[in-house]
N, CA, C, O and CB atoms as a CASP TS submission, in Angstrom:
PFRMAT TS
TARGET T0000
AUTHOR 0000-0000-0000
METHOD Language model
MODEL 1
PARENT N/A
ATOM      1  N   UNK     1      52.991 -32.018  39.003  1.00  0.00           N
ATOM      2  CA  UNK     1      53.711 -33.042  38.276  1.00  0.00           C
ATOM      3  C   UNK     1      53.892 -32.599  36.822  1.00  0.00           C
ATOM      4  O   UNK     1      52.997 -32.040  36.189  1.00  0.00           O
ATOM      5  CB  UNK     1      52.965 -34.396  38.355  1.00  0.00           C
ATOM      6  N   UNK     2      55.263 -32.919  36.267  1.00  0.00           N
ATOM      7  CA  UNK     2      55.249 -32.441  34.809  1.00  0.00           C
ATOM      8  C   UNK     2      55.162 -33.462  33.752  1.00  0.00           C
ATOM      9  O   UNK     2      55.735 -34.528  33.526  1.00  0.00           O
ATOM     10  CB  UNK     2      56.449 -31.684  34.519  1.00  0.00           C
ATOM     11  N   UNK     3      54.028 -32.598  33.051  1.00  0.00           N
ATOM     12  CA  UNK     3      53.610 -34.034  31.836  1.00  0.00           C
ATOM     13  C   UNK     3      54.747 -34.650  30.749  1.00  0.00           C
ATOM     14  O   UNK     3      55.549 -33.927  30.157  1.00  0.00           O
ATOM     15  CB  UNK     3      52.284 -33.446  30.633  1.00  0.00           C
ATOM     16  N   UNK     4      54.703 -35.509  30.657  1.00  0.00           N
ATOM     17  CA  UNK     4      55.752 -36.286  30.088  1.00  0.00           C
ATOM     18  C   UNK     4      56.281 -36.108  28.329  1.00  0.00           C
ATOM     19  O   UNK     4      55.571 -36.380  27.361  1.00  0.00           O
ATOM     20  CB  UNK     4      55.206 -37.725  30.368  1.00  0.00           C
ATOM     21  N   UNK     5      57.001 -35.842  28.305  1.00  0.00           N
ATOM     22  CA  UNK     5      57.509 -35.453  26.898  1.00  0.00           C
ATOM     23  C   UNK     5      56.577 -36.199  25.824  1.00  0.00           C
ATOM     24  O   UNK     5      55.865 -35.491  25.111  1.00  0.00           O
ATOM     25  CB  UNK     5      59.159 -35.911  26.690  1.00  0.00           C
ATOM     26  N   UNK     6      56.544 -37.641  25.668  1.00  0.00           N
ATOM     27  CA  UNK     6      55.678 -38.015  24.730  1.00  0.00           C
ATOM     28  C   UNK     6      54.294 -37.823  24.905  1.00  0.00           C
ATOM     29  O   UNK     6      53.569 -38.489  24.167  1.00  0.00           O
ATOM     30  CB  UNK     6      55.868 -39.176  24.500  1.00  0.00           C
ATOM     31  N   UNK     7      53.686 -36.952  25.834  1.00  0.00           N
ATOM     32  CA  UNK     7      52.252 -36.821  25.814  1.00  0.00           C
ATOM     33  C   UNK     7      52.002 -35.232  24.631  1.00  0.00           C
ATOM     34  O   UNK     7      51.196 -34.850  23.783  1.00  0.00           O
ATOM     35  CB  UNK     7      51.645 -36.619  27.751  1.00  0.00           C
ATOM     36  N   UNK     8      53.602 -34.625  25.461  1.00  0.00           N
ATOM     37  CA  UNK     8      53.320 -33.058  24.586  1.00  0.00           C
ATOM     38  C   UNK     8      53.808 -33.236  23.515  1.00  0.00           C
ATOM     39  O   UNK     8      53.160 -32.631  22.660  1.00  0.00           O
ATOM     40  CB  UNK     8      53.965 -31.646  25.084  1.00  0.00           C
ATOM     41  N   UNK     9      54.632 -33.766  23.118  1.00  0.00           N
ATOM     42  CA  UNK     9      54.610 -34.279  21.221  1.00  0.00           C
ATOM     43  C   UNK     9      53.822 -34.809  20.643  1.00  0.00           C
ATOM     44  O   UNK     9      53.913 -34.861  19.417  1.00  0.00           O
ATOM     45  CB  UNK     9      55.436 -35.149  20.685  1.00  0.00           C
ATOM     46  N   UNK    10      52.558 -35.507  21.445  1.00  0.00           N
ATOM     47  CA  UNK    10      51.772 -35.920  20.588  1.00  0.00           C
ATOM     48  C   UNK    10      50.957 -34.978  20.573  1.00  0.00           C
ATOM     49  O   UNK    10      50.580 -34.781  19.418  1.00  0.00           O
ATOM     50  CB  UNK    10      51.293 -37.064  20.737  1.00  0.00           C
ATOM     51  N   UNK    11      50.352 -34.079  21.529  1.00  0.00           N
ATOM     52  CA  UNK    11      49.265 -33.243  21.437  1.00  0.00           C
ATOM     53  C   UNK    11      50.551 -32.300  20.313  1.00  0.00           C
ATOM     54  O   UNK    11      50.932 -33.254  19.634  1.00  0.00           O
ATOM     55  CB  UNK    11      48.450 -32.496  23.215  1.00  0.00           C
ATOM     56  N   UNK    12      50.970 -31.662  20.039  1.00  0.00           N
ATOM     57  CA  UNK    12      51.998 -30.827  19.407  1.00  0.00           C
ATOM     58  C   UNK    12      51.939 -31.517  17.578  1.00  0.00           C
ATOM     59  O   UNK    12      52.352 -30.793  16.672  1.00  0.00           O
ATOM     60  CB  UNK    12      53.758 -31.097  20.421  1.00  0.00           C
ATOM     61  N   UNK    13      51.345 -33.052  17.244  1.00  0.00           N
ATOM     62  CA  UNK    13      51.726 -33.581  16.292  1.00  0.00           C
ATOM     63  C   UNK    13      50.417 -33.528  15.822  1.00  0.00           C
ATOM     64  O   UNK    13      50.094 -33.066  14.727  1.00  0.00           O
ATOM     65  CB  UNK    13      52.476 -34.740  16.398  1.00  0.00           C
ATOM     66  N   UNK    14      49.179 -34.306  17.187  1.00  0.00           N
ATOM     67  CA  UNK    14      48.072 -34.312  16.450  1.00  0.00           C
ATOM     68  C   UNK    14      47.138 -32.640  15.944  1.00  0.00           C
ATOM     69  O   UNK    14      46.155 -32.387  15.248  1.00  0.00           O
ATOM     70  CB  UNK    14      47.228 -35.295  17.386  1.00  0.00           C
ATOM     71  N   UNK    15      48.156 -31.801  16.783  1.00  0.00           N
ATOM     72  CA  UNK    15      47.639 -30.288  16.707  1.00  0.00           C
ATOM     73  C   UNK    15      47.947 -29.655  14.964  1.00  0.00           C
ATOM     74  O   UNK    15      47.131 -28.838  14.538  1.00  0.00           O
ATOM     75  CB  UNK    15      48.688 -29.231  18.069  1.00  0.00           C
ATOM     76  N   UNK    16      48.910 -30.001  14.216  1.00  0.00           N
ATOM     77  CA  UNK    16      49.957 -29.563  13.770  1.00  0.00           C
ATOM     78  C   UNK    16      49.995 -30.660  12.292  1.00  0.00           C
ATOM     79  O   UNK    16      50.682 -30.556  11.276  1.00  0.00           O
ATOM     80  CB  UNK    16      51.193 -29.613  14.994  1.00  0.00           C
ATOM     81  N   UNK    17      49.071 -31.592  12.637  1.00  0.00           N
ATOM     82  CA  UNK    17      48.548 -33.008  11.618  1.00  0.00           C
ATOM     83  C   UNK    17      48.503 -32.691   9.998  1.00  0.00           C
ATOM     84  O   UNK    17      49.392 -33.123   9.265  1.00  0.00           O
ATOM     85  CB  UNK    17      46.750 -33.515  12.049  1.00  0.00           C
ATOM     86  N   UNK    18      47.348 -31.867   9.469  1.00  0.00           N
ATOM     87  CA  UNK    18      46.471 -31.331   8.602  1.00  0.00           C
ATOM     88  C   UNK    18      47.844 -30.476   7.970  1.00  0.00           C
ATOM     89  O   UNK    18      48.300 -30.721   6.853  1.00  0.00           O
ATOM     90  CB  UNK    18      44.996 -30.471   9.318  1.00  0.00           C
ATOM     91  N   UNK    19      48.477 -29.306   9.011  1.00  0.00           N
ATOM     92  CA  UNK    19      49.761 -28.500   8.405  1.00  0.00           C
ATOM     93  C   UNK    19      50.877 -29.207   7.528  1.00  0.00           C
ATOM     94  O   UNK    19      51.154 -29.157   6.329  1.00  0.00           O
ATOM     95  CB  UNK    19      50.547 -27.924   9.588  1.00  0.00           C
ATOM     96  N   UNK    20      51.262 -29.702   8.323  1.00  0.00           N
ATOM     97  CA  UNK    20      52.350 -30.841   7.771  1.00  0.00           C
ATOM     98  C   UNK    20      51.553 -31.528   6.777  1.00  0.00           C
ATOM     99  O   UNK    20      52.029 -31.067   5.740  1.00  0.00           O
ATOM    100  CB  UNK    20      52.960 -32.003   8.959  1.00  0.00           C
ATOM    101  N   UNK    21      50.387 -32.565   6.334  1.00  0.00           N
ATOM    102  CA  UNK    21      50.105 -33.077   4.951  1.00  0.00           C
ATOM    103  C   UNK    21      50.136 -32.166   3.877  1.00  0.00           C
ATOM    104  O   UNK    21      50.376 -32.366   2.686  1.00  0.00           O
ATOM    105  CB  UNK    21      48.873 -33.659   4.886  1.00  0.00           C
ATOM    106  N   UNK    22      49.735 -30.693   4.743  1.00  0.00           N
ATOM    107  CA  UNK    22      49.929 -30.050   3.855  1.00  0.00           C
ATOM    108  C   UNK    22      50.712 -29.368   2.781  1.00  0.00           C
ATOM    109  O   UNK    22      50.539 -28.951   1.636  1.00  0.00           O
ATOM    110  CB  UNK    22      49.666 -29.771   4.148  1.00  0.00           C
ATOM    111  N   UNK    23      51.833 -29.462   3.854  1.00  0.00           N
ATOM    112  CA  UNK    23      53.010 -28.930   3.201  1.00  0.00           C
ATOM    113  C   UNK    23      54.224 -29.970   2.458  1.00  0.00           C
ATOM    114  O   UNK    23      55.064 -29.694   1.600  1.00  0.00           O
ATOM    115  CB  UNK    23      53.647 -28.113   4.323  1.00  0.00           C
ATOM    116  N   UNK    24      53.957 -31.154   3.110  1.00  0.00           N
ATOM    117  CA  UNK    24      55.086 -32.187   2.587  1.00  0.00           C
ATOM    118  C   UNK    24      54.284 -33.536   2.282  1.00  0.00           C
ATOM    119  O   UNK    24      53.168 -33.870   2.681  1.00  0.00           O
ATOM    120  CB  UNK    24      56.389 -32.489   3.825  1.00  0.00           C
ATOM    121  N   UNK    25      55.146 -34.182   1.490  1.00  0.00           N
ATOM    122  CA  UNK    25      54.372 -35.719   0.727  1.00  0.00           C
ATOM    123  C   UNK    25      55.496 -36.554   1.180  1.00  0.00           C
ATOM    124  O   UNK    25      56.636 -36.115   1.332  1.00  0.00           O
ATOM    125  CB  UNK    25      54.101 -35.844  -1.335  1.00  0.00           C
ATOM    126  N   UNK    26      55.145 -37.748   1.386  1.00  0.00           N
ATOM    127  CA  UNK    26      55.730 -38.725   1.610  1.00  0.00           C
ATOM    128  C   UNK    26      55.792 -39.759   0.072  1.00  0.00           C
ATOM    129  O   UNK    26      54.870 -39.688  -0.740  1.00  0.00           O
ATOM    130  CB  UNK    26      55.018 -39.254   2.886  1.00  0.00           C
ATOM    131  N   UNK    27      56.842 -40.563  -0.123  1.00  0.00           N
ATOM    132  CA  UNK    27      56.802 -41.662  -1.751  1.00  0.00           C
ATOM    133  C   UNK    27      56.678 -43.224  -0.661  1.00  0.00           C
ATOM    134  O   UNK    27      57.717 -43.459  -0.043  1.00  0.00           O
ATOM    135  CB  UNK    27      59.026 -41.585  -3.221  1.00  0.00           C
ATOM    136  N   UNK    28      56.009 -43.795  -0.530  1.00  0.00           N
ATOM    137  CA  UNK    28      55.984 -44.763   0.160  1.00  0.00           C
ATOM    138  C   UNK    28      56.700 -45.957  -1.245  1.00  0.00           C
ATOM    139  O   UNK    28      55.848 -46.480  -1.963  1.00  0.00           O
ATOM    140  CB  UNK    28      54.310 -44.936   0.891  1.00  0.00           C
ATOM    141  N   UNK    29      57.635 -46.167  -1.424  1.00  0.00           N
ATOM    142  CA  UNK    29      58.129 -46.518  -2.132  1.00  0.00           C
ATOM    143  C   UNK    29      59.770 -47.802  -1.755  1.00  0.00           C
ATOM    144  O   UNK    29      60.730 -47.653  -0.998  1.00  0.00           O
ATOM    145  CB  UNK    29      58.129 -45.236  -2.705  1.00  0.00           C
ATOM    146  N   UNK    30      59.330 -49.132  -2.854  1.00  0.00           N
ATOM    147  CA  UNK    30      60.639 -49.773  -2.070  1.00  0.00           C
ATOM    148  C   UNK    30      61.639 -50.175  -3.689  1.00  0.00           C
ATOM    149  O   UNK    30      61.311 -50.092  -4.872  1.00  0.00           O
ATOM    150  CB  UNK    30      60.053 -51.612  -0.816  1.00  0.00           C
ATOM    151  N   UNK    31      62.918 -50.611  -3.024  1.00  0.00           N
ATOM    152  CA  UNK    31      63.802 -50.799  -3.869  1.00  0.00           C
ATOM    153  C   UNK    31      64.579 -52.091  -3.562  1.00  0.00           C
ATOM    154  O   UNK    31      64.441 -52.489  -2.406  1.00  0.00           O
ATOM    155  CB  UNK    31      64.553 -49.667  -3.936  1.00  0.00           C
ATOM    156  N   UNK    32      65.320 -52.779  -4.316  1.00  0.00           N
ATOM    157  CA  UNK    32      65.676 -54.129  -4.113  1.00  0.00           C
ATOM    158  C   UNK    32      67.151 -53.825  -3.206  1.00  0.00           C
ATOM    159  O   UNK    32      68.008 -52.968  -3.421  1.00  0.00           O
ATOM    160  CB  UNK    32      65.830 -55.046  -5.712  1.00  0.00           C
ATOM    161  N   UNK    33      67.088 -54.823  -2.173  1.00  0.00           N
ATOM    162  CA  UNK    33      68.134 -54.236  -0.742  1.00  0.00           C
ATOM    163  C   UNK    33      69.168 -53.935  -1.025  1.00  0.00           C
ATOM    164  O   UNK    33      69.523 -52.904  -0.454  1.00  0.00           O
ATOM    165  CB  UNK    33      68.516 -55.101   0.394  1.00  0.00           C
ATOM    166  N   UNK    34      70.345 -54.636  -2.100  1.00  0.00           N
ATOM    167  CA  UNK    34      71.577 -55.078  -2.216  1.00  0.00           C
ATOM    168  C   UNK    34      71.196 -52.928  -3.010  1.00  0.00           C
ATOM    169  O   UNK    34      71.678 -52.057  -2.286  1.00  0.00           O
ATOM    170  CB  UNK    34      72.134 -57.087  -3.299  1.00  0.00           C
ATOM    171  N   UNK    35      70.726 -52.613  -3.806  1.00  0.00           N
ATOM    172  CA  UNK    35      70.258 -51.358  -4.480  1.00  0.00           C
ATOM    173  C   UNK    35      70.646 -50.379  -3.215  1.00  0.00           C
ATOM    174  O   UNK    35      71.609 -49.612  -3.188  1.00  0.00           O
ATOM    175  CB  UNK    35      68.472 -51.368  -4.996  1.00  0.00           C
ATOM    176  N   UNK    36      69.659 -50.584  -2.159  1.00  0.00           N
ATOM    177  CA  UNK    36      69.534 -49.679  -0.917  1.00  0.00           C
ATOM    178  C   UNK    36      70.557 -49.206  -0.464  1.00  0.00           C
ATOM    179  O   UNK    36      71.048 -48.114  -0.751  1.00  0.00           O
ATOM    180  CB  UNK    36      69.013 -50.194   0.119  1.00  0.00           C
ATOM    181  N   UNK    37      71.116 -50.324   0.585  1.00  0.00           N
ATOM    182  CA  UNK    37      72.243 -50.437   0.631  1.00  0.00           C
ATOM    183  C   UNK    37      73.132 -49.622  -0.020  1.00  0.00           C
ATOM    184  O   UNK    37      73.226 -48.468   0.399  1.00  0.00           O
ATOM    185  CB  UNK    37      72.381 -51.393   0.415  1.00  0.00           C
ATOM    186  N   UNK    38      73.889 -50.004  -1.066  1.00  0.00           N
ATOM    187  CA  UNK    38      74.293 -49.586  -1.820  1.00  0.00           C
ATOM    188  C   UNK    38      74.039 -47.656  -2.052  1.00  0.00           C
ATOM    189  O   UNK    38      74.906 -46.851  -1.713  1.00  0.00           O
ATOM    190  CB  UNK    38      73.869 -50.557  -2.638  1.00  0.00           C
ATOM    191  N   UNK    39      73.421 -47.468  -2.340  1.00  0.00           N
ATOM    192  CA  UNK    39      72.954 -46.213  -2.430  1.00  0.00           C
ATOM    193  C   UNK    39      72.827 -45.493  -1.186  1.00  0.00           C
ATOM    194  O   UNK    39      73.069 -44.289  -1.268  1.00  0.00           O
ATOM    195  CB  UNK    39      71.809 -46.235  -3.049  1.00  0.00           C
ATOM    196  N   UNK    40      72.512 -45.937  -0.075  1.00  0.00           N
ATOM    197  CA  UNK    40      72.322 -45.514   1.073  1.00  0.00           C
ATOM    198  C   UNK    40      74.178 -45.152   1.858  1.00  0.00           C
ATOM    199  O   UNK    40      74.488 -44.134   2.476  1.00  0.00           O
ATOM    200  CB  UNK    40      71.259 -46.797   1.797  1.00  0.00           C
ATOM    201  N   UNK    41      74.923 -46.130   1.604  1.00  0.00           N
ATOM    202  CA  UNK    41      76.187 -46.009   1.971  1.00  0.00           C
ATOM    203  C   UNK    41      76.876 -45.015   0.962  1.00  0.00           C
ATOM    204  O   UNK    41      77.825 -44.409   1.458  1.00  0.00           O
ATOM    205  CB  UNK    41      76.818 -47.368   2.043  1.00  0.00           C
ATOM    206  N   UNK    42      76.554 -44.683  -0.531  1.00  0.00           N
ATOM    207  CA  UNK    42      76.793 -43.527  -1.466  1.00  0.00           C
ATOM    208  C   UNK    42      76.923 -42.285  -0.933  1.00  0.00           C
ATOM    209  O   UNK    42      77.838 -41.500  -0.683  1.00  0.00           O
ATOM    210  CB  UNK    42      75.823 -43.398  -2.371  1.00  0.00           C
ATOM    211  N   UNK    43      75.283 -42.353  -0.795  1.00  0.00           N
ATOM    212  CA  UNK    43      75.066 -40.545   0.148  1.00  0.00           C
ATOM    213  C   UNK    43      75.791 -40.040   1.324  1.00  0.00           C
ATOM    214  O   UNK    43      76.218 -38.917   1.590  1.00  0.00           O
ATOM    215  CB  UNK    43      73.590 -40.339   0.876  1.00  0.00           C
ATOM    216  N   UNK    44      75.831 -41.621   2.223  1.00  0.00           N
ATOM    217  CA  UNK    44      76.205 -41.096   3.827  1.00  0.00           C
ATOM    218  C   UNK    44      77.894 -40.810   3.300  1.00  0.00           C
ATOM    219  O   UNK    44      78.524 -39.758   3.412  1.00  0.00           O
ATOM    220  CB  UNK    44      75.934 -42.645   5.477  1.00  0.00           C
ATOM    221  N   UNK    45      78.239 -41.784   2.855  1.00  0.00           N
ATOM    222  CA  UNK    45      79.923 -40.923   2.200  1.00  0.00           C
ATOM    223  C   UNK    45      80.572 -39.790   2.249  1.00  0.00           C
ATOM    224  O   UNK    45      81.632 -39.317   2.660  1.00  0.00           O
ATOM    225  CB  UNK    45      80.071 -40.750   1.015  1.00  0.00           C
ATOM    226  N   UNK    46      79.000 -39.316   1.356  1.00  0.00           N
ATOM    227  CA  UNK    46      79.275 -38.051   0.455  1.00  0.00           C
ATOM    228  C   UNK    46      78.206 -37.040   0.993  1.00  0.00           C
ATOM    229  O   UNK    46      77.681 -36.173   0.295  1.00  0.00           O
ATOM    230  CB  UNK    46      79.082 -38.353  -1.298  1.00  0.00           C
ATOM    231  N   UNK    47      77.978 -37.231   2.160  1.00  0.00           N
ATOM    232  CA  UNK    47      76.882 -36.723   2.693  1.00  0.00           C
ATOM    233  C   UNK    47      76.072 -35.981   2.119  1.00  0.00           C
ATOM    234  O   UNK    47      76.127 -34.755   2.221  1.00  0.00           O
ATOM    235  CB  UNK    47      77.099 -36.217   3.540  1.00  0.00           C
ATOM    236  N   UNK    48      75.248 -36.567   1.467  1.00  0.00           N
ATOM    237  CA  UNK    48      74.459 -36.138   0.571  1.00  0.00           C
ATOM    238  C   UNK    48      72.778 -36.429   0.890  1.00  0.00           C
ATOM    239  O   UNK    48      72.432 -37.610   0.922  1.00  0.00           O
ATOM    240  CB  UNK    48      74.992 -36.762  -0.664  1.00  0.00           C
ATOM    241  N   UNK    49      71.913 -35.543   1.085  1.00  0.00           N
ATOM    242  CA  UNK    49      70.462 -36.039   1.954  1.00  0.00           C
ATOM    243  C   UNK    49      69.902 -36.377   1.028  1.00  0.00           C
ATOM    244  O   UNK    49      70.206 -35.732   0.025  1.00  0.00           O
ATOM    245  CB  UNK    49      69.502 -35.071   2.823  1.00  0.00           C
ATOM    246  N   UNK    50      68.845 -37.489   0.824  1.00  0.00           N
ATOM    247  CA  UNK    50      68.027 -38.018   0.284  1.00  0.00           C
ATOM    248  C   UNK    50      67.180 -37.034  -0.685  1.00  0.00           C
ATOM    249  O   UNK    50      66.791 -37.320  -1.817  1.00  0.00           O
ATOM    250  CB  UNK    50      67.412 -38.654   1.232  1.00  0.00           C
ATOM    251  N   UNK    51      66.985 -35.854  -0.020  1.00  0.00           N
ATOM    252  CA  UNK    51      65.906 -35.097  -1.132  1.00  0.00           C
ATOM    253  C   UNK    51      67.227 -34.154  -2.059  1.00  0.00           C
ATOM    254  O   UNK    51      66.755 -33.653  -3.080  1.00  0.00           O
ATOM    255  CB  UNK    51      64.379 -33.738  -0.087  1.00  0.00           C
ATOM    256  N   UNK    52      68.645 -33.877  -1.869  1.00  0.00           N
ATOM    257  CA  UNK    52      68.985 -33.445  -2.916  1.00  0.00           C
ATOM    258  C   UNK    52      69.040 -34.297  -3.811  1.00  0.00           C
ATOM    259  O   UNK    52      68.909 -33.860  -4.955  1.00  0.00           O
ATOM    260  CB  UNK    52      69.893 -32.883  -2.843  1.00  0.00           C
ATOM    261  N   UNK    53      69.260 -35.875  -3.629  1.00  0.00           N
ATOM    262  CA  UNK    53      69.149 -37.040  -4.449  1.00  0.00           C
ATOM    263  C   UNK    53      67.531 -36.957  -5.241  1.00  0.00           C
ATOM    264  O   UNK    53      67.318 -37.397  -6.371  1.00  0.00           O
ATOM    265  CB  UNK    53      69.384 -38.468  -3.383  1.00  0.00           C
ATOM    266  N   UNK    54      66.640 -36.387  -4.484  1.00  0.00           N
ATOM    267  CA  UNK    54      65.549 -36.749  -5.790  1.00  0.00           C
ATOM    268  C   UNK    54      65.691 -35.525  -6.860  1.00  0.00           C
ATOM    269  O   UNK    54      65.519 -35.518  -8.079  1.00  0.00           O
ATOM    270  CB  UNK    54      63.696 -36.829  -5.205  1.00  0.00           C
ATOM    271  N   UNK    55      66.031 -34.598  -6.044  1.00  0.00           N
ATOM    272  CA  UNK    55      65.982 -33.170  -6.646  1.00  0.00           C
ATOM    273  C   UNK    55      66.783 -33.144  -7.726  1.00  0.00           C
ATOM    274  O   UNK    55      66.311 -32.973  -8.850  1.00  0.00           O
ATOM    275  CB  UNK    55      66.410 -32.061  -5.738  1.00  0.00           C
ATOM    276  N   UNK    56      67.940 -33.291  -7.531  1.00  0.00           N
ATOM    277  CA  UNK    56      69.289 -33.372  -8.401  1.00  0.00           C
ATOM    278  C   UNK    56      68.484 -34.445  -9.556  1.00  0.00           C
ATOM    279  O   UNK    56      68.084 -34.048 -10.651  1.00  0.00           O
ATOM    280  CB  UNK    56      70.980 -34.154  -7.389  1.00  0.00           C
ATOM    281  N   UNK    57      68.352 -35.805  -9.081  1.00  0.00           N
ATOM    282  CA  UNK    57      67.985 -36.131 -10.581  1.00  0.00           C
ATOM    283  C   UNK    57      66.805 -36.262 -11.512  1.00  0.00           C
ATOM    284  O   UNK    57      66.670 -36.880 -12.568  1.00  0.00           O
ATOM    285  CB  UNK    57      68.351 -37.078 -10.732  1.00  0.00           C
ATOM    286  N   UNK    58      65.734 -35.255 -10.587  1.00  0.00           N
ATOM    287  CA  UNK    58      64.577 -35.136 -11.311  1.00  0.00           C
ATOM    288  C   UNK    58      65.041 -33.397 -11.992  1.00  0.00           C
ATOM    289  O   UNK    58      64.192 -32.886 -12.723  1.00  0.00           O
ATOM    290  CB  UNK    58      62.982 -35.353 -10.150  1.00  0.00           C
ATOM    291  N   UNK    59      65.974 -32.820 -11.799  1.00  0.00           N
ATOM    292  CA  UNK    59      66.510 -31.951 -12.870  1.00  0.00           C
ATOM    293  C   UNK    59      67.653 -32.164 -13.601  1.00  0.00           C
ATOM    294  O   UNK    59      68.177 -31.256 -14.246  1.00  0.00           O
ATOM    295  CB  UNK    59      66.700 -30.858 -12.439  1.00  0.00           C
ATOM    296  N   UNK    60      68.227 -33.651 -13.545  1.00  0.00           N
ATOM    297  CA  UNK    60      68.634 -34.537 -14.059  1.00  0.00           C
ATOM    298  C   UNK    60      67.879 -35.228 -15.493  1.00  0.00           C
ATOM    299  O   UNK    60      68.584 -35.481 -16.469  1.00  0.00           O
ATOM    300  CB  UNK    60      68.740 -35.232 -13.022  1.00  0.00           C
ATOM    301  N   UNK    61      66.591 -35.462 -15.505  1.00  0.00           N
ATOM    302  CA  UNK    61      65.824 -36.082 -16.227  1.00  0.00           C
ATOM    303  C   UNK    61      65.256 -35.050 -17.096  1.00  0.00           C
ATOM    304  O   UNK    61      65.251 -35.200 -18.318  1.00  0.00           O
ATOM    305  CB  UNK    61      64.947 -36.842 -15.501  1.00  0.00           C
ATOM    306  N   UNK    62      64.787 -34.030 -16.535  1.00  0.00           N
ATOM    307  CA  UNK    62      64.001 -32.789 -17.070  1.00  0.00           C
ATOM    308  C   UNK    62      64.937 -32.582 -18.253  1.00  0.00           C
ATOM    309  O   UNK    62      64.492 -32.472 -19.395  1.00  0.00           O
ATOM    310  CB  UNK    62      63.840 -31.363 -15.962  1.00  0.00           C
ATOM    311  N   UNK    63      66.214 -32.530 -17.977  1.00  0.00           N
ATOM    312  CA  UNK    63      67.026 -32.269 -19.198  1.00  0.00           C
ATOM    313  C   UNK    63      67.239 -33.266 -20.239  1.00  0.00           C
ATOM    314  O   UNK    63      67.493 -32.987 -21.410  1.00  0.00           O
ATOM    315  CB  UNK    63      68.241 -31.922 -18.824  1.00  0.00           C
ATOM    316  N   UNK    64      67.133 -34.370 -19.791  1.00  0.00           N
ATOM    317  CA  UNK    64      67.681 -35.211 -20.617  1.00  0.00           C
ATOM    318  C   UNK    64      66.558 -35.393 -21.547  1.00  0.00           C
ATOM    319  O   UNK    64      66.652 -35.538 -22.766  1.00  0.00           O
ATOM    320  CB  UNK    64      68.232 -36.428 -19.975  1.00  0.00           C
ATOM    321  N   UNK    65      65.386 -35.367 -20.778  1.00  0.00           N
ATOM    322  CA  UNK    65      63.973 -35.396 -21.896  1.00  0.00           C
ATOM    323  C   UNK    65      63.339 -33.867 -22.550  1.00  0.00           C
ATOM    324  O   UNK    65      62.358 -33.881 -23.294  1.00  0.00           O
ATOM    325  CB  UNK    65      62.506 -36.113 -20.906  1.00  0.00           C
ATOM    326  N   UNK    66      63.984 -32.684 -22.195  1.00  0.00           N
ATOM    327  CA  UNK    66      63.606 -31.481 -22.697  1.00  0.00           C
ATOM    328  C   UNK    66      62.844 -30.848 -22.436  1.00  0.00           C
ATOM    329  O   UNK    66      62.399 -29.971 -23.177  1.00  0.00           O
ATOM    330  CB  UNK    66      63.437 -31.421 -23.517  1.00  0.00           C
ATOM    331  N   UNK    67      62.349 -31.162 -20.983  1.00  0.00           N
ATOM    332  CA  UNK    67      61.236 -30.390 -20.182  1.00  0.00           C
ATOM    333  C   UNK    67      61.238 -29.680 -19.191  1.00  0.00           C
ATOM    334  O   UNK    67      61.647 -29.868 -18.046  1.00  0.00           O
ATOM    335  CB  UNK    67      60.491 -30.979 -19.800  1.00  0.00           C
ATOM    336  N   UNK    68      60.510 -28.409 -19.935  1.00  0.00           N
ATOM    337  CA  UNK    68      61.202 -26.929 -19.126  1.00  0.00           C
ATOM    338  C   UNK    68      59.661 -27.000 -18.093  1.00  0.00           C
ATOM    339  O   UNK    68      58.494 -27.254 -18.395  1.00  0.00           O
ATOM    340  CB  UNK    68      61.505 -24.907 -20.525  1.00  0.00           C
ATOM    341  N   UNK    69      60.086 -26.774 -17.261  1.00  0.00           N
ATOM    342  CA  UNK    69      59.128 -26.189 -15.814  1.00  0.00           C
ATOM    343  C   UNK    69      58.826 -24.909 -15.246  1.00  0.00           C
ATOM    344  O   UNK    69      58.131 -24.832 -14.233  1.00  0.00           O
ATOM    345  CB  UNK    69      59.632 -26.611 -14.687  1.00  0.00           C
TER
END
């Protein structure tokens, strides 16, 4: 019998757990809806992914405040 797809993604996720915190962060973070929205229909437009949006304007800011990295 062949084991079922969500059994081997989880052994594959809980294997693989520790790697991934390691390498990526999550912003558990919220914003007011009508905002979301809004912004969320921006990107998909202009197809634009969420992390060039942080990226872009956290070297957006760096400049505007004069801080070299």
């Amino acid at each position: 019998m062949k084991t079922p797809k969500s059994i081997i993604d989880k052994r594959y996720e809980d294997k693989h757990k520790e790697e991934r915190k390691a390498a990526h962060a999550v912003w558990g973070t919220s914003m007011n809806r009508e905002d979301f929205e809004e912004l969320n229909k921006f990107l998909k437009d202009n197809h634009i992914p969420k992390v060039q949006l942080i990226y872009t304007g956290w070297e957006a800011l760096k400049e505007q405040l004069k801080i070299n990295s």
